[in-house]
C-alpha positions in Angstrom: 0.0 0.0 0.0 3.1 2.2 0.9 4.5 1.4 -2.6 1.7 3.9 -4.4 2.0 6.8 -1.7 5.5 7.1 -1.5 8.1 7.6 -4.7 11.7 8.5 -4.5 13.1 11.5 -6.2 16.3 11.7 -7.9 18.4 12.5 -5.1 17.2 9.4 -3.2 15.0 11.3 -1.0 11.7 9.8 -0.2 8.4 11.8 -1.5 4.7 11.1 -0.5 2.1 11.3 -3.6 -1.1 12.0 -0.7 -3.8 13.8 -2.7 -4.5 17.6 -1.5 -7.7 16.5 -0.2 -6.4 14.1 2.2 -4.0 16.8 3.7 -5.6 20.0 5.9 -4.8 23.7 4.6 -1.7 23.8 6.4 0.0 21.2 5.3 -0.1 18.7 8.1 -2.3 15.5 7.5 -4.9 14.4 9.8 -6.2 11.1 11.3 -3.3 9.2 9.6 -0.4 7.0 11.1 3.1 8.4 10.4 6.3 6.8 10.8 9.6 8.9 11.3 12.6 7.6 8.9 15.7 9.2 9.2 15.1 11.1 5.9 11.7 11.8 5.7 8.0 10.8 6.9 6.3 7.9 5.6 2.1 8.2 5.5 -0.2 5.8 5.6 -3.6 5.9 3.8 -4.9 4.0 6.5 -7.1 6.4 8.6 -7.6 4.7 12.0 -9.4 7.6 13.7 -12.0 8.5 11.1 -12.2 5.0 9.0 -10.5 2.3 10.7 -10.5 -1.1 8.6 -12.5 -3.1 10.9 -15.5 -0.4 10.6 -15.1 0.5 7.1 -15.5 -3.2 5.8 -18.6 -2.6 3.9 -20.6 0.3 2.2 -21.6 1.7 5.1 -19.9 2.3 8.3 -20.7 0.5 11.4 -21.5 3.8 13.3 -23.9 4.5 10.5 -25.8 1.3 11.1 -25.8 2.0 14.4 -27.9 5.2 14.3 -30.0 3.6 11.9 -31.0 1.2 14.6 -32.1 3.9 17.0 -33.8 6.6 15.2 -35.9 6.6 12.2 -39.0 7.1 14.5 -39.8 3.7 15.1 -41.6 3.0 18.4 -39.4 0.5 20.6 -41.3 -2.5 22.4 -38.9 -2.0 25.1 -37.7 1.2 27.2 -34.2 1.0 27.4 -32.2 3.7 29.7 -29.3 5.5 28.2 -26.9 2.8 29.7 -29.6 0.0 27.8 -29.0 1.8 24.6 -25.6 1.8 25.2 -25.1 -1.4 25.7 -27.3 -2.8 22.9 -25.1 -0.6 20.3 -22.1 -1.6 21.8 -23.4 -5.4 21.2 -23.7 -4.8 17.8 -20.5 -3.1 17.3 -18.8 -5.9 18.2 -20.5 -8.5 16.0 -20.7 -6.5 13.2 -16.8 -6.3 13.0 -15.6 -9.9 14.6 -14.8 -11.3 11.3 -12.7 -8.5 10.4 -10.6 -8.8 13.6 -7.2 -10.5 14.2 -9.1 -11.4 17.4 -12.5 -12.6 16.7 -13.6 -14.8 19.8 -12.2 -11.6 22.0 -14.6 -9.4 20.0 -17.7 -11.9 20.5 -16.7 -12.4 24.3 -17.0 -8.9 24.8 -20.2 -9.2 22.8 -21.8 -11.7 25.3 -20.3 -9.9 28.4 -23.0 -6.5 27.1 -25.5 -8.7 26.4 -25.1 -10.4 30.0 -25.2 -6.5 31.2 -27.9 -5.6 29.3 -30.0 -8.7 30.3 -29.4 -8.2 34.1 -30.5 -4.8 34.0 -33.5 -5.2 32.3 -34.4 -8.0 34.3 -33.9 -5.7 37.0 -36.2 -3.2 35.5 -39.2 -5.4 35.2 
């Protein structure tokens, strides 16, 4: 991936080939892992802050998903606090991106350890 971003000039210095739209006014980029070389900085087009890989897996974004889930003015059968709701997204942001991970049983586990949460509190609730 590093091979179409960065190109070495003449002099044998390295130069990255990042778009002007993936770099902010001043110059510096933003939301993207550098590495310090001893004669230049190397980019990455990976954007773990705005578009990490294990999100961005699909046409839409996990996040985006996740709102769907709770808005769109449909009536929930259940009332779920703020700590409910957060729970249940948090459920399903860990199974939507377990088979992406390098880790998937860790993502499930912590999957199942929400869902214990959320099940316990509503069963406190009733």
């Amino acid at each position: 991936m590093l091979g179409n971003l960065i190109k070495r000039t003449k002099n044998g210095k390295l130069k990255d080939h990042l778009s002007n739209t993936e770099k902010k006014s001043n110059g510096k980029e933003e939301g993207f892992n550098t590495e310090t070389t001893t004669d230049s900085t190397i980019t990455s087009s990976i954007d773990m802050v705005n578009q990490p890989p294990h999100y961005a897996s699909s046409k839409i974004e996990c996040i985006e998903a996740m709102e769907a889930m709770t808005s769109q003015g449909r009536q929930l059968k259940v009332k779920l606090t703020a700590h409910g709701m957060y729970c249940w997204q948090v459920i399903f942001k860990y199974i939507w991106r377990f088979p992406y991970k390098d880790k998937p049983i860790e993502d499930l586990k912590k999957a199942r350890y929400y869902l214990d949460r959320l099940i316990k509190t509503m069963e406190k609730e009733k």
